[in-house]
C-alpha positions in Angstrom: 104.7 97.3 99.1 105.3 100.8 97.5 105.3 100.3 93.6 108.8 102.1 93.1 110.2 99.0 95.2 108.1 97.1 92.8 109.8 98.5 90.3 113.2 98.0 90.7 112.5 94.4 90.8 113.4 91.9 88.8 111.5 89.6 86.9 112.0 86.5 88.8 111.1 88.1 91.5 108.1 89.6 90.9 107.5 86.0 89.8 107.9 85.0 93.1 105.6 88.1 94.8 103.2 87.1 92.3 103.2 83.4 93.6 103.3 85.0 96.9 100.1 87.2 96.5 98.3 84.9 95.1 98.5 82.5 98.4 97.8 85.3 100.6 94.5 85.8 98.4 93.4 82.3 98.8 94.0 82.3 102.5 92.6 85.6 102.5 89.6 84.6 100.6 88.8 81.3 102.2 88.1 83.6 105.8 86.0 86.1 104.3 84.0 82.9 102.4 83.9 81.3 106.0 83.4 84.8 108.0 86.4 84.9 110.0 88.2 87.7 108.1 88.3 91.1 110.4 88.4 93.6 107.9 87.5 92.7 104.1 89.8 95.6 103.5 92.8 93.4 103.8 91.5 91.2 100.9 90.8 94.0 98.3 94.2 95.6 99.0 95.9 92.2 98.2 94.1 91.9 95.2 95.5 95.7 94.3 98.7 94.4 95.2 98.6 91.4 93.2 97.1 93.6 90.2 100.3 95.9 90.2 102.6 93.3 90.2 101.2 91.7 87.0 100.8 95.3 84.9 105.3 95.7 86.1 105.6 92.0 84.7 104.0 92.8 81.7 105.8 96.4 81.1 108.7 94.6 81.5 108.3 92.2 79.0 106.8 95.0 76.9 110.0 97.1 77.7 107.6 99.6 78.7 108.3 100.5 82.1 110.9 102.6 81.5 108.8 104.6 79.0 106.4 104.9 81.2 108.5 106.6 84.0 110.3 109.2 81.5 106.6 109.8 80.6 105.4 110.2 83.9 108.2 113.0 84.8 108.1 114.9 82.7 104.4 115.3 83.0 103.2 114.3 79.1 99.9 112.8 79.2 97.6 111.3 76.1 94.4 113.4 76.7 92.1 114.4 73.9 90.7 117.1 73.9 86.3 117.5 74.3 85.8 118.6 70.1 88.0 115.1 69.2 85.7 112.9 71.6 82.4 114.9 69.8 83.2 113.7 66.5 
């Protein structure tokens, strides 16, 4: 699922993809424990997928998703620069 769908979610129902994911994982997991998983691809993505769903439920309960999207357009980033990280 792309994350902007994500994103306009709501929190009950990220509750439920979260619930969701997690299931798939299991199933996911107990094939590639027992070797009948074709592509172990289709595990690690799931786990991506379950990963972005918990960092929008906790911007939302941050309030930092929308933040993070004005942020992200207009291109500001919190880089330092190579004399700060020197010391």
């Amino acid at each position: 699922m792309e994350l902007s769908e994500l994103r306009q979610m709501s929190a009950t129902d990220l509750r439920i993809k979260e619930h969701e994911a997690r299931e798939e994982i299991f199933k996911l997991r107990l094939k590639l424990r027992t070797n009948q998983l074709e592509s172990r691809q289709n595990y690690y993505n799931a786990r991506r997928e379950l990963a972005r769903i918990l960092t929008l439920i906790q911007e939302q309960a941050k309030g930092v998703a929308q933040t993070a999207a004005a942020g992200a357009r207009t291109g500001s980033s919190a880089r330092t620069s190579s004399s700060a990280r020197k010391g």
